[in-house]
C-alpha positions as CSV (number, residue, x, y, z in Angstrom):
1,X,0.0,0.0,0.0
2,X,1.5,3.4,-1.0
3,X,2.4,6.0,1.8
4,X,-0.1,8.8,2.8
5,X,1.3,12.0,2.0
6,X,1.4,14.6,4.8
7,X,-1.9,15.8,4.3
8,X,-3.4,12.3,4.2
9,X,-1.8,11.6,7.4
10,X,-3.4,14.6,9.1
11,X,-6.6,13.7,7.4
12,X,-6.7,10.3,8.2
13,X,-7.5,11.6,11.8
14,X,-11.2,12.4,11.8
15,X,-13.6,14.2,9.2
16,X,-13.5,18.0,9.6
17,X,-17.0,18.1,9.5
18,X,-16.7,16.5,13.5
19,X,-15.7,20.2,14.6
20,X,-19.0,21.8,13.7
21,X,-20.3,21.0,17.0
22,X,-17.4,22.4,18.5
23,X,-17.2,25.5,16.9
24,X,-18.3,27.8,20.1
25,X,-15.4,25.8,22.5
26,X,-12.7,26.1,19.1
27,X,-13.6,30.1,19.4
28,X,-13.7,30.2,22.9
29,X,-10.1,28.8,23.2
30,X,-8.7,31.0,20.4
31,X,-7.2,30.7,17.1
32,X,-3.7,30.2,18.6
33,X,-4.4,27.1,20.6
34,X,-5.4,25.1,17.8
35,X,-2.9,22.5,16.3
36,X,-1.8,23.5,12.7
37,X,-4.0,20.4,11.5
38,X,-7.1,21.5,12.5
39,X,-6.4,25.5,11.7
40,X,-5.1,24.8,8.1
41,X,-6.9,21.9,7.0
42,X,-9.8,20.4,8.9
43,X,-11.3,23.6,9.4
44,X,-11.9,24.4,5.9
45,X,-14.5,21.6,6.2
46,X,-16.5,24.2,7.7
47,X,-15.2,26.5,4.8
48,X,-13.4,28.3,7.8
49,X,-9.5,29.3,6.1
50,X,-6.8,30.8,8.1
51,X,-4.8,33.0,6.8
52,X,-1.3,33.2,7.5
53,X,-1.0,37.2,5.7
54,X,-3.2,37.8,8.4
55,X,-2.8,36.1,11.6
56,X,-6.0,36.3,13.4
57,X,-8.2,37.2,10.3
58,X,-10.2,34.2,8.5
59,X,-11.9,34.0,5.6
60,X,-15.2,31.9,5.2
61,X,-16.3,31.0,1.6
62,X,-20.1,30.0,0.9
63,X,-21.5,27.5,-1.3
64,X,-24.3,29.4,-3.9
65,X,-24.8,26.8,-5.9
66,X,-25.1,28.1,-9.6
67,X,-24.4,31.6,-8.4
68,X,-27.8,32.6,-7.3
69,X,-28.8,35.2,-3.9
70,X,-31.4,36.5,-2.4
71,X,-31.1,40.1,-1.4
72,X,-32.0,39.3,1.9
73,X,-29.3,36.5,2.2
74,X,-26.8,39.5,1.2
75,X,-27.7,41.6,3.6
76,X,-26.9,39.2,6.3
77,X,-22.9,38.8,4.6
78,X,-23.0,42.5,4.4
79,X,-23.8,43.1,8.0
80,X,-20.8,40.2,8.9
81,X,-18.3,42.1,6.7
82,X,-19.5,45.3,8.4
83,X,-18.5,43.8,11.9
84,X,-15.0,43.4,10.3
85,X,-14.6,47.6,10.3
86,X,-11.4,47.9,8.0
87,X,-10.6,44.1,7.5
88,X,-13.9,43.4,6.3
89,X,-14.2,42.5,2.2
90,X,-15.6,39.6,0.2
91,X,-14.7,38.6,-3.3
92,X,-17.1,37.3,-6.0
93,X,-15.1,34.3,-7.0
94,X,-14.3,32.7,-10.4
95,X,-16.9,29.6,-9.4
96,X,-20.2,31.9,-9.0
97,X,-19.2,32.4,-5.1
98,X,-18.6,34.9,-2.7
99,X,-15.7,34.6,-0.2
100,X,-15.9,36.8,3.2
101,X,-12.0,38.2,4.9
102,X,-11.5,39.7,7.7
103,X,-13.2,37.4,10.1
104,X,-12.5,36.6,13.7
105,X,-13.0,32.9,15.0
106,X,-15.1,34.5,17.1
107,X,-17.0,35.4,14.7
108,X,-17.8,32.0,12.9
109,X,-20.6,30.5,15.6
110,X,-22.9,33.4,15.2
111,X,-22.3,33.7,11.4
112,X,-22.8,30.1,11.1
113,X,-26.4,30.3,12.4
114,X,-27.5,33.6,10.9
115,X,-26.6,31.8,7.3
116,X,-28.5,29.3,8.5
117,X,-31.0,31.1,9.4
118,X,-31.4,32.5,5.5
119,X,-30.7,29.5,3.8
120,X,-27.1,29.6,3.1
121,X,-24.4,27.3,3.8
122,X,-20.2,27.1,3.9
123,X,-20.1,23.5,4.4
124,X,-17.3,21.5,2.5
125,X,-16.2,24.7,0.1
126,X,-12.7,24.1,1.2
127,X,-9.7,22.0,0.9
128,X,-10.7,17.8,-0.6
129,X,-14.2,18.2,-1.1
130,X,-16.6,18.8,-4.1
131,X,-16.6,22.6,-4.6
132,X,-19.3,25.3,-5.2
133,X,-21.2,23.8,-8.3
134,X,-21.6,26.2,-11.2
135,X,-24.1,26.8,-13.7
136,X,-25.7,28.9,-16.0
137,X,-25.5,32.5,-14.0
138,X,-28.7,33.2,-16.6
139,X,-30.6,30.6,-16.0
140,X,-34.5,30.6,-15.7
141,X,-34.0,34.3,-17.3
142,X,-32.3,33.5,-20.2
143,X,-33.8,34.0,-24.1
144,X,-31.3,31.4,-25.3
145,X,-30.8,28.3,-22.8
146,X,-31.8,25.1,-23.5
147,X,-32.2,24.1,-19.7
148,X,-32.6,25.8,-16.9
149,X,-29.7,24.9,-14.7
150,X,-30.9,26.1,-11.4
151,X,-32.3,23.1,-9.9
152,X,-30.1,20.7,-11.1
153,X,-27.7,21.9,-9.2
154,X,-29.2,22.3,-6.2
155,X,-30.0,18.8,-6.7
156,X,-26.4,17.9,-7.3
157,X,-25.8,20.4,-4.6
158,X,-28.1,18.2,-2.1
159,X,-26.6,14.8,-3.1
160,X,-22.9,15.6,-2.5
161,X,-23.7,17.5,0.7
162,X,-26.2,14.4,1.7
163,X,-25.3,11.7,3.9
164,X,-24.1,9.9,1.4
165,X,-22.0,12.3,-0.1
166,X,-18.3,12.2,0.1
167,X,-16.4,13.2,3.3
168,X,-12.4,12.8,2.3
169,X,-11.5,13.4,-1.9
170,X,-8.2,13.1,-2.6
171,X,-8.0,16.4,-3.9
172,X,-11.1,19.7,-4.5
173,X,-13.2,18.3,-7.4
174,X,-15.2,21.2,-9.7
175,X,-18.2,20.2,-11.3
176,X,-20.5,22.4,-13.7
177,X,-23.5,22.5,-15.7
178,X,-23.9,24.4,-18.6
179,X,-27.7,25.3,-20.1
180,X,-26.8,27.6,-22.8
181,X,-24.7,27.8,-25.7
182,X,-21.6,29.6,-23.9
183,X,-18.6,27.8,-23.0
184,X,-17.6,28.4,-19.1
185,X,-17.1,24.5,-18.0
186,X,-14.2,22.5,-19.5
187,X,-11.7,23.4,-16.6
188,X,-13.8,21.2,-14.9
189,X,-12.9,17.7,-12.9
190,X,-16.6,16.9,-14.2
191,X,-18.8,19.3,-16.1
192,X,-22.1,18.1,-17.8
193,X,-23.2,20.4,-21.9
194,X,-26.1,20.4,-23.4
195,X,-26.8,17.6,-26.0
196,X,-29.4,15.7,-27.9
197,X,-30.1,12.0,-28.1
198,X,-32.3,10.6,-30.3
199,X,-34.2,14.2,-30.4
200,X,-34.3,14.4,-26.4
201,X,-32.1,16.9,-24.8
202,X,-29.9,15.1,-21.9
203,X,-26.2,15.8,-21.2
204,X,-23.1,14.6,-22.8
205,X,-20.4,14.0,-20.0
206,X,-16.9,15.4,-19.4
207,X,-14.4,15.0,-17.1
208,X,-10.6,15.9,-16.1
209,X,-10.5,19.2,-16.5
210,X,-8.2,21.7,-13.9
211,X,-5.4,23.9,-13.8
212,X,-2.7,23.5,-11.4
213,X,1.0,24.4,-11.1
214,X,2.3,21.0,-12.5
215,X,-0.2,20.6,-15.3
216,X,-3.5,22.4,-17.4
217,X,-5.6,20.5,-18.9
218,X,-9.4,20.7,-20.6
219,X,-12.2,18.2,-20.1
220,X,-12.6,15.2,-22.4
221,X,-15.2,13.4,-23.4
222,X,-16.2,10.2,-21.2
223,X,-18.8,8.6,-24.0
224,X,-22.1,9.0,-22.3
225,X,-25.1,10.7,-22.5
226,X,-27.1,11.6,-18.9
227,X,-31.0,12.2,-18.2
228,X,-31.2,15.6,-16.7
229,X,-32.5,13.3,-14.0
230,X,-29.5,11.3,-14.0
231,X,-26.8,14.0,-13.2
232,X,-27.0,13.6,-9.0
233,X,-26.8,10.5,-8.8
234,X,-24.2,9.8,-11.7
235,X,-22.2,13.0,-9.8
236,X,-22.2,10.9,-6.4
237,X,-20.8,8.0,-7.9
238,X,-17.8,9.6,-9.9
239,X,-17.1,11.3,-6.2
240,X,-17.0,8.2,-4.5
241,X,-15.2,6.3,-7.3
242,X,-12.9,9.2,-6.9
243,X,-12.4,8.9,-3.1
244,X,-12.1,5.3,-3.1
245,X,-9.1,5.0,-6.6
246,X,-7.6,8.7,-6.2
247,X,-4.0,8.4,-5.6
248,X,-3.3,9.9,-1.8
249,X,0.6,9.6,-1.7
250,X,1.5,12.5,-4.5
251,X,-0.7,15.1,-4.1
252,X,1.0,17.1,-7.1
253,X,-0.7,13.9,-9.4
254,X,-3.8,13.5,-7.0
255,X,-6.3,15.4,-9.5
256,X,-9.2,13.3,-11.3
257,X,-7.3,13.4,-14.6
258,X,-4.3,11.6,-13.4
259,X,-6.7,9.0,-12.2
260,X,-8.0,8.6,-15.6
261,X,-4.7,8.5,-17.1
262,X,-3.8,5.8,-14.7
263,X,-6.8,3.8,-15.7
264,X,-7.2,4.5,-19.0
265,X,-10.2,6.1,-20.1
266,X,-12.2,2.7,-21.2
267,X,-11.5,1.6,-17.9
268,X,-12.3,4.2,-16.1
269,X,-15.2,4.8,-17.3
270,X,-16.5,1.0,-17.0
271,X,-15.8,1.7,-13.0
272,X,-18.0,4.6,-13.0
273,X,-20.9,2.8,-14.8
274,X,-20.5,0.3,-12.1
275,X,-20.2,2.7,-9.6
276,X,-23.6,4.5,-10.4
277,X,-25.2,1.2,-10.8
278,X,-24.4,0.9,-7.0
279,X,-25.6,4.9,-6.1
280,X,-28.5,4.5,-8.2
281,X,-29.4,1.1,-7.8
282,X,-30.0,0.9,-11.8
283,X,-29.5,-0.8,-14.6
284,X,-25.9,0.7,-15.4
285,X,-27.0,-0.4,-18.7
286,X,-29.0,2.5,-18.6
287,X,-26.2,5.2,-19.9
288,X,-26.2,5.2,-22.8
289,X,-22.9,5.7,-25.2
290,X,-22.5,9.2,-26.9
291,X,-19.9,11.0,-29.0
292,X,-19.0,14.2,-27.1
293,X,-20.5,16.6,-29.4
294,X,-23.0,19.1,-27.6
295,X,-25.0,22.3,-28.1
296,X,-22.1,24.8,-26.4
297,X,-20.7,26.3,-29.2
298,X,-19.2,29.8,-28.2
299,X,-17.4,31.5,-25.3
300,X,-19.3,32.5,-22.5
301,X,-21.3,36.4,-22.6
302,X,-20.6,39.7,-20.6
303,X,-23.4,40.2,-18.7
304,X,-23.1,43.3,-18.2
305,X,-25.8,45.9,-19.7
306,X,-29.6,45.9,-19.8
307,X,-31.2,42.6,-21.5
308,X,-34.7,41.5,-21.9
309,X,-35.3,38.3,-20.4
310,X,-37.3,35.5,-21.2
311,X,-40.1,36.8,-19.5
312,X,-41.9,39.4,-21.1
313,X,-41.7,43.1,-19.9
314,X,-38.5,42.3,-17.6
315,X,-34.9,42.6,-17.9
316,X,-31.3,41.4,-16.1
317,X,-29.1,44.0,-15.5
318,X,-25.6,43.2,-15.6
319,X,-23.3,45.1,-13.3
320,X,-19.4,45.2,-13.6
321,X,-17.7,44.6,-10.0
322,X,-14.2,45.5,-10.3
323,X,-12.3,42.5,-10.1
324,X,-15.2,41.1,-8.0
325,X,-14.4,43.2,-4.5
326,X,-17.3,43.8,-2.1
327,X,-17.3,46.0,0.9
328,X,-20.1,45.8,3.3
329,X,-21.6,49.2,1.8
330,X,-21.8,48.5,-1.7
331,X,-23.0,44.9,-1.0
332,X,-25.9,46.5,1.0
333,X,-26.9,48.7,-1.6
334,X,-26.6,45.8,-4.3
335,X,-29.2,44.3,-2.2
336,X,-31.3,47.0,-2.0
337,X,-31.2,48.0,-5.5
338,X,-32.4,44.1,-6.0
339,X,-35.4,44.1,-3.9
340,X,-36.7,48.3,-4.8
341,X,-36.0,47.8,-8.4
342,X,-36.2,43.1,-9.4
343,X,-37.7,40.9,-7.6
344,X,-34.6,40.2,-5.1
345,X,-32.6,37.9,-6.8
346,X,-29.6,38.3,-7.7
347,X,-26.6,36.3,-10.1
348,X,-23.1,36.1,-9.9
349,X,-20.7,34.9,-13.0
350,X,-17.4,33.5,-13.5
351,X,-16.4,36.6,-14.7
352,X,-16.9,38.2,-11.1
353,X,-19.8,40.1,-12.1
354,X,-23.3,40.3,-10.5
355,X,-26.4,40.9,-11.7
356,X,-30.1,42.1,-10.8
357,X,-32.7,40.0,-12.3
358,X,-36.5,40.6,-13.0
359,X,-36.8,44.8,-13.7
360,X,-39.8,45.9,-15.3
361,X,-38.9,48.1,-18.4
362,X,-40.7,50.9,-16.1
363,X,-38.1,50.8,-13.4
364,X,-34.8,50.6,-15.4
365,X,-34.5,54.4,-16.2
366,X,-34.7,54.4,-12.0
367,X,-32.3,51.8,-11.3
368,X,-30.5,53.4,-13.6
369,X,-29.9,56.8,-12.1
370,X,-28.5,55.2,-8.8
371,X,-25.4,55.9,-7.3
372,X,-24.1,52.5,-7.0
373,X,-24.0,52.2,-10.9
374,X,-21.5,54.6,-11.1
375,X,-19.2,52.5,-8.9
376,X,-20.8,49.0,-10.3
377,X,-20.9,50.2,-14.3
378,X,-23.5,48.8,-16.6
379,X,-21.5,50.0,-19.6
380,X,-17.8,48.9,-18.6
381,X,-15.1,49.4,-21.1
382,X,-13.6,46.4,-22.9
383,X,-11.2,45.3,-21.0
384,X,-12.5,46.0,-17.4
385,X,-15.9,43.8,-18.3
386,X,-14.4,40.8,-18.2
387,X,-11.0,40.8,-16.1
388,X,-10.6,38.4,-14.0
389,X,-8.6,38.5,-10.7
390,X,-7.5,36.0,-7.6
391,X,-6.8,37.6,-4.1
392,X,-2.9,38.6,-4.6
393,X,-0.7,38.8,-2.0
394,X,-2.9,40.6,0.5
395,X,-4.3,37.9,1.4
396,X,-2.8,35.0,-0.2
397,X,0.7,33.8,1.1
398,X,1.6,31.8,-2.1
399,X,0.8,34.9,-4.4
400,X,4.0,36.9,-5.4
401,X,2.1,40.4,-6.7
402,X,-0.3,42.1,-5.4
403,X,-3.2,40.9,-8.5
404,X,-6.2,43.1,-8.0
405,X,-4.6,46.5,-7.3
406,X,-2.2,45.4,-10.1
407,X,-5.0,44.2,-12.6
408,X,-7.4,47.6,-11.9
409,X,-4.4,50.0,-12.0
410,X,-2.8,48.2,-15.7
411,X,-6.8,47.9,-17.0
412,X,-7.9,51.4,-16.1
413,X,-4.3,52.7,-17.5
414,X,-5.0,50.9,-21.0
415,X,-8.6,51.9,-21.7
416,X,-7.5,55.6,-21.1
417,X,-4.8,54.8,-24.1
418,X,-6.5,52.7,-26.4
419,X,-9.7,52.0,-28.1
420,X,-10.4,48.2,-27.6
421,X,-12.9,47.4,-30.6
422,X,-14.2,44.3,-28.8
423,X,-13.9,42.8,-25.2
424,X,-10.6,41.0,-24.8
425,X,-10.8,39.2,-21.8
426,X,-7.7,39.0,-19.1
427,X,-7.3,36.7,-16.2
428,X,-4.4,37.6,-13.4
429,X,-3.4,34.9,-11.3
430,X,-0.5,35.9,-8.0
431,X,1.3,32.3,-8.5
432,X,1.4,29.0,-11.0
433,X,-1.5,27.6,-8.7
434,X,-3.8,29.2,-11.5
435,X,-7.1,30.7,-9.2
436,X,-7.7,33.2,-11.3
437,X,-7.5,30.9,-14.2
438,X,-4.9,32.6,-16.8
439,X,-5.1,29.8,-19.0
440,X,-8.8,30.6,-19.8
441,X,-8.2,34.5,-20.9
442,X,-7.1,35.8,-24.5
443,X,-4.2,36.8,-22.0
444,X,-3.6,35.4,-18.9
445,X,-1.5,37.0,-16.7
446,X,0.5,35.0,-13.5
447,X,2.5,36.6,-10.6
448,X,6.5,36.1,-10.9
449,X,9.6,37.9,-10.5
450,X,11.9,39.3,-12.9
451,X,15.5,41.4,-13.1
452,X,15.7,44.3,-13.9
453,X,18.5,47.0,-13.0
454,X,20.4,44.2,-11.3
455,X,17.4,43.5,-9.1
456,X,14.6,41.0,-8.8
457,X,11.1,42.8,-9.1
458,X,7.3,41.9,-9.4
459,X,6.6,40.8,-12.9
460,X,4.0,38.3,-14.5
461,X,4.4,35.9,-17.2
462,X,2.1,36.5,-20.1
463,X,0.1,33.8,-21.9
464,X,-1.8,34.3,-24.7
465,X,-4.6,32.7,-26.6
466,X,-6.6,31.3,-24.5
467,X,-10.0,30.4,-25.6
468,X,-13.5,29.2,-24.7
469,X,-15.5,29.9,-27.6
470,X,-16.4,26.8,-30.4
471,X,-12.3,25.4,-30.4
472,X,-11.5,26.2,-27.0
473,X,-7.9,26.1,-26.2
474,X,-6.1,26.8,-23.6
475,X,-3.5,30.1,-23.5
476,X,0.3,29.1,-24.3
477,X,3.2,31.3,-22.4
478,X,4.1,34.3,-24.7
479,X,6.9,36.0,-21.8
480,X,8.1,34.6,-18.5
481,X,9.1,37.7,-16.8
482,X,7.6,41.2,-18.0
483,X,8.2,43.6,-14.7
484,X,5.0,45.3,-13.5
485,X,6.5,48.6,-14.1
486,X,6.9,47.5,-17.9
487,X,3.4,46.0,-18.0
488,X,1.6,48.4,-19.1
489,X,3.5,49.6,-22.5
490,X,4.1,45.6,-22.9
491,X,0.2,45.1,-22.6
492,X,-0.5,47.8,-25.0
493,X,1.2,46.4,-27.8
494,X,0.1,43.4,-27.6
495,X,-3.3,44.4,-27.8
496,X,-2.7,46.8,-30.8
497,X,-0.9,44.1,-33.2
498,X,-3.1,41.4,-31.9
499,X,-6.6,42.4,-30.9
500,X,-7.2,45.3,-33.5
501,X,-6.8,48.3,-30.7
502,X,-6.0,51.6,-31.5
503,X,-4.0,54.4,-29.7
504,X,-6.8,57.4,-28.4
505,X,-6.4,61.2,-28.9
506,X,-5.2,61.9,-25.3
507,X,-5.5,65.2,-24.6
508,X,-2.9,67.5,-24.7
């Protein structure tokens, strides 16, 4: 039997999910008395993280499964960040989330109850466990889905969080659902298109998607075809497949691909069939064999703007968060703006953008008019729409630049220079752990150092050409060390001999 890595061996211990009930005496004692075990790893079971940029300060990430909230669930995050005085922020995060900082231990009992209180939940966002499951952020709203995505993944939400859901991964695990033609789910360990069989519209299957520092790679096809009925319980048994085959002694070759690589893709996916004969106690004869192809055929939309929606008379309206950063004001007035104006609800996107669903034509010269729009911009230029940003070094410890200060400095910096005829989108990423995706953008962007002047500076490493639309393709590495000082006449080139921009009259 191969040796449990580190991590393993601290696992092997008991399920984080044992310290909910102890969450009040964990507080009580403080932060400092726990063991480092419990303080960096089983508590993120809880979806509790410490932070060792600042000792003292946690951050607590949700689930919102498919990226949907209620105003009234907002309010109750806003009021927690509010607590926080000057160390309170949250992040929209590239899975349709929202992450809370600034947090004191002390804080996590009461927190924990008032979410529950409003329907929310942080359980098992963390560390080895089946992360926040996207979807659709336009679903039930949209003109042009095929599905809407909303309640299958609750549904997949409620299996993998059930008591039969898994309790110890090898590694996170991201899984998605996609209802529409745009392309937002092949760097996913399982992500579930749009497809016809036979004229009925099911799923096709992919799987073995991620990024990591070691090795990108997109989702391939498995070879079957799913029931929108079928996705829960076919996602429970790739999870518990997973937990039972995954490799725990080399957690750099722990993710699902490497699993499949190991088996071989025939195999593997024999041992899933028989594994959801065993979670759904069916027929496994009842998948049926499919090619791959599906109905996502183009990358994924900026929301931003005013849109009509599926339902006549109302409209979404898409608002541009820079980089995804919430402070407890602007978060209340998001949520006021979405109960005065829509009917409460509210999205969040991949992109880190939020929007306010179910306006009546009557109200949108109103919503309109607001304050908060001027800060959160319906009409943001082409680059800022859809940039994309991790936490940087404030409060990351692996990242090696500060990326959000960085990203809305370079972006705001270019769109005074240039015209940008259409939206190029960028992802910025602190360190070669890839959160904010870079290999997704038409440039990706990831923290490193460089020389320059005899001295080693913050730089990035540029990538370019990644894509999501009908071929997508993944962004190759165009320079390994630009310094940030040099980033923004680097950056402007690039976009002028390769995405059609144009130098602006600047005034004189």
């Amino acid at each position: 039997m191969a040796t449990l890595n580190k991590v393993e061996q601290a696992k092997a211990g008991f399920c984080g999910l044992d310290l909910a009930p102890r969450l009040s005496e964990l507080s009580a004692a403080g932060w400092e008395s726990l063991d480092e075990a419990t303080l960096t790893i089983h508590l993120k079971w809880l979806g509790i993280f410490f932070r060792p940029v600042t000792p003292g300060r946690f951050m607590l990430r949700l689930r919102l499964p498919n990226g949907v909230i209620h105003a009234d669930q907002l309010d109750v995050l806003a009021e927690a960040v509010d607590r926080c005085g000057s160390h309170g922020s949250a992040d929209i995060t590239t899975r349709q989330n929202i992450q809370l900082r600034g947090l004191l231990l002390e804080d996590m009992p009461p927190l924990m109850a008032a979410l529950e209180r409003v329907g929310l939940t942080s359980r098992q966002s963390g560390h080895d466990n089946p992360r926040n499951v996207t979807g659709n952020p336009l679903a039930g709203i949209d003109p042009e889905e095929f599905i809407d995505t909303r309640p299958l993944v609750d549904r997949i939400q409620a299996a993998v969080l059930g008591p039969d859901g898994p309790r110890n991964l090898p590694r996170k695990f991201n899984v998605a659902v996609g209802g529409a033609p745009d392309s937002f789910l092949l760097h996913n360990d399982l992500a579930f298109l749009p497809a016809f069989h036979d004229g009925t519209l099911g799923f096709t299957v992919m799987v073995g998607g991620f990024f990591s520092a070691q090795r990108n790679e997109l989702a391939i096809p498995l070879g079957l075809w799913l029931q929108a009925d079928q996705l829960p319980a076919f996602t429970l048994a790739v999870l518990r497949h997973y937990e039972r085959q995954g490799d725990r002694s080399n957690r750099n070759k722990t993710r699902l691909m490497y699993l499949i690589d190991a088996l071989g893709l025939d195999c593997y996916r024999a041992e899933v069939v028989e594994s959801y004969g065993a979670v759904a106690g069916a027929d496994a004869a009842a998948l049926v064999p499919h090619d791959g192809s599906h109905l996502v055929c183009r990358a994924p939309r900026d929301i931003c703007g005013v849109h009509a929606q599926k339902q006549p008379g109302l409209h979404w309206v898409g608002l541009h968060v820079p980089m995804g950063r919430l402070h407890a004001d602007g978060m209340g007035d998001l949520a006021r703006l979405a109960r005065t104006y829509g009917s409460g609800g509210l999205r969040l996107s991949e992109s880190q953008n939020a929007l306010i669903a179910d306006v009546p034509g009557d109200q949108l010269e109103a919503l309109l008019a607001e304050p908060l729009l001027q800060q959160f911009r319906v009409d943001p230029g082409a680059l800022a729409a859809e940039a994309v940003s991790c936490t940087g070094n404030r409060y990351c410890s692996f990242a090696l630049i500060p990326t959000k200060s960085t990203a809305q400095a370079v972006v705001e910096e270019l769109e005074r220079r240039l015209e940008v005829p259409h939206g190029v989108r960028t992802h910025w990423t602190g360190c070669p752990n890839a959160c904010g995706q870079p290999y997704m953008g038409s440039i990706g962007l990831m923290g490193a150092k460089a020389r320059k002047d005899g001295e080693m500076v913050e730089a990035v490493k540029v990538f370019l050409g990644g894509s999501m639309a009908a071929d997508p393709r993944l962004a190759e590495l165009h320079d390994k060390g630009i310094p940030l000082s040099e980033l923004p006449e680097a950056l402007e080139q690039i976009l002028v001999e390769r995405f059609g921009a144009r130098p602006r009259a600047l005034p004189a």
